[in-house]
C-alpha positions in Angstrom: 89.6 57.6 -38.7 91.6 59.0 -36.0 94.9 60.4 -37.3 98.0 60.2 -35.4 100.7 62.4 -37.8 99.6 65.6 -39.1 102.2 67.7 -40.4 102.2 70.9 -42.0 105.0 72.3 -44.4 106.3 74.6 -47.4 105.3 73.3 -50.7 108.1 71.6 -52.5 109.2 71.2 -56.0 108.0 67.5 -56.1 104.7 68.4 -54.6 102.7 69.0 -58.3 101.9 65.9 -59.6 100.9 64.5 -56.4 98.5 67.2 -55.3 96.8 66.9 -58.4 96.6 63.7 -58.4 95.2 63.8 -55.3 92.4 65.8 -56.5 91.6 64.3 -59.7 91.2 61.3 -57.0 88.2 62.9 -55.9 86.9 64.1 -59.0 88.1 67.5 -59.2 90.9 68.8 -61.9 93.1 70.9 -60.3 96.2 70.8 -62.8 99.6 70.0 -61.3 100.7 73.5 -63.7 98.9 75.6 -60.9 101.1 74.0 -58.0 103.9 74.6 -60.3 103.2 78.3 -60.7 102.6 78.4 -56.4 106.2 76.9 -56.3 107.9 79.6 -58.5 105.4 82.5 -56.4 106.9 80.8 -53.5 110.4 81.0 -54.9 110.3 84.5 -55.5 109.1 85.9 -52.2 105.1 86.4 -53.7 103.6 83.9 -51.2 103.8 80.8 -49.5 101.9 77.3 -49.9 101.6 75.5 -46.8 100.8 71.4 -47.4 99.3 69.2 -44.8 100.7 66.0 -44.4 98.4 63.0 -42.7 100.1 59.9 -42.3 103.0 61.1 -44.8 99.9 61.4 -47.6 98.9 65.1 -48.9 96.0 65.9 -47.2 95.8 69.5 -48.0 97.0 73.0 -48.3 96.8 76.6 -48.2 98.4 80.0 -49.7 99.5 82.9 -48.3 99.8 85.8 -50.9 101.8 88.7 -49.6 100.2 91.4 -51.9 96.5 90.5 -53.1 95.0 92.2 -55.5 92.0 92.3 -53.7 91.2 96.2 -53.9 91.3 96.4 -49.5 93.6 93.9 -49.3 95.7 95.7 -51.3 95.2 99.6 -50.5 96.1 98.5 -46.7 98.7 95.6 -47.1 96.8 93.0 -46.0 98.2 89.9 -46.6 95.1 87.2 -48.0 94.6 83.6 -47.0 93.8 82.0 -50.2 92.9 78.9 -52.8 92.4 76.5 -48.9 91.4 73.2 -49.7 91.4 70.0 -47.7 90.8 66.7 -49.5 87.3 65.4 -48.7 88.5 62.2 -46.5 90.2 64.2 -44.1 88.0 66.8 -43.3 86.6 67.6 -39.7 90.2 66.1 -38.5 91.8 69.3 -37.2 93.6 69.5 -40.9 92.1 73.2 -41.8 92.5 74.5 -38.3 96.4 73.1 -38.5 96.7 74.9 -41.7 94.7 78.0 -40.7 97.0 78.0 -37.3 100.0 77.9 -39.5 98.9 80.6 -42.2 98.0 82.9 -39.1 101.3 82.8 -37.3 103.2 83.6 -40.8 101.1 86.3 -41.7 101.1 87.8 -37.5 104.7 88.1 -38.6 104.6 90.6 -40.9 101.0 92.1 -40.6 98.7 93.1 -37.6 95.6 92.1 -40.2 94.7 89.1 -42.4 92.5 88.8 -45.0 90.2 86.1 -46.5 87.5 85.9 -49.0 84.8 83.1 -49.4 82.2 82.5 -52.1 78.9 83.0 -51.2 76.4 79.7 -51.8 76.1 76.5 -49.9 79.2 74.5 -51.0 81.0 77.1 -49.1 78.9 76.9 -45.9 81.8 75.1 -43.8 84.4 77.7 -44.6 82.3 80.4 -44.0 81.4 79.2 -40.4 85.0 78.4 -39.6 86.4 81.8 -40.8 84.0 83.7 -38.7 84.7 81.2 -35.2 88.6 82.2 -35.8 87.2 86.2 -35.8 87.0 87.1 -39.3 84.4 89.7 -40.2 83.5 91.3 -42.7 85.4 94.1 -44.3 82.5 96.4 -44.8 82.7 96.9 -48.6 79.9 94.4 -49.6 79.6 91.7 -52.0 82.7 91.6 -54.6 82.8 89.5 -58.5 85.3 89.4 -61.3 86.9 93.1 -60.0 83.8 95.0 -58.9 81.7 95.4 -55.9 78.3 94.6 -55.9 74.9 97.5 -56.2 71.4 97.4 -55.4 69.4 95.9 -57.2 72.2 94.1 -59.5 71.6 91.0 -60.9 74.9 88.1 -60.5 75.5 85.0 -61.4 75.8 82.9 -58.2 79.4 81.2 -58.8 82.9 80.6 -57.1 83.5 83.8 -58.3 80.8 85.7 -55.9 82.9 86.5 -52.4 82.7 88.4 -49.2 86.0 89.8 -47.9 86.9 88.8 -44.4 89.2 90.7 -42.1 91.2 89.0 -38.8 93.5 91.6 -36.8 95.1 90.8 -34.0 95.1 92.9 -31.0 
């Protein structure tokens, strides 16, 4: 399917029930109270959801949050790309790299660095390939889960909660 209109945007008030719906669509429950919560964030200055549009249907989105609590992130103001998702049917259409394009030039405004973080198994193979082709590396600190960095020898349960930091700056 070759798309014509892609369009890329704030998230808006109406946006909740249809981005969830979008999702449960594709079997995965992503409550329209979590885009609720992004559009009060967004209201108060926290960060910003960007929403792709194909064809006038949700397609996708992204956030921007201006101060993670990622422990780098935060100790040098690094603003995080976060929570990215593009629904299944129109991925490998130019959709992420749209979003990613958009979420860059927002945060090049206001910081000379952005951050990411990725989980770390197979489901997240794509994403981890992408991030690293637009110049994110790693920030150096290791593996990171539920508010502690990995050690030697450490057992972890392999989850969505199992990350590597990435860091982008712009020259």
């Amino acid at each position: 399917m070759k798309l014509s209109t892609i369009t890329i945007r704030f998230m808006q008030e109406n946006d909740p029930a249809k981005v969830s719906e979008a999702f449960l669509a594709q079997g995965w429950n992503k409550p329209a109270e979590q885009y609720v919560r992004y559009v009060e964030e967004q209201k108060l200055g926290r960060h910003v959801t960007l929403v792709a549009e194909a064809e006038g249907d949700f397609a996708g989105y992204v956030n921007i949050i201006w101060e993670p609590d990622y422990p780098l992130f935060k100790e040098q103001g690094i603003p995080e790309i976060q929570d990215f998702n593009v629904l299944i049917r129109y991925r490998r259409q130019g959709i992420g790299t749209l979003l990613m394009d958009r979420a860059e030039e927002l945060i090049r405004q206001r910081s000379a660095q952005a951050g990411i973080r990725v989980g770390l198994f197979s489901d997240y193979g794509p994403a981890q390939a992408m991030y690293v082709k637009r110049g994110y590396i790693p920030d150096g600190r290791g593996i990171y889960q539920n508010g502690e960095y990995m050690k030697y020898g450490q057992q972890v349960v392999v989850d969505d909660d199992l990350i590597l930091a990435l860091v982008k700056t712009w020259a």
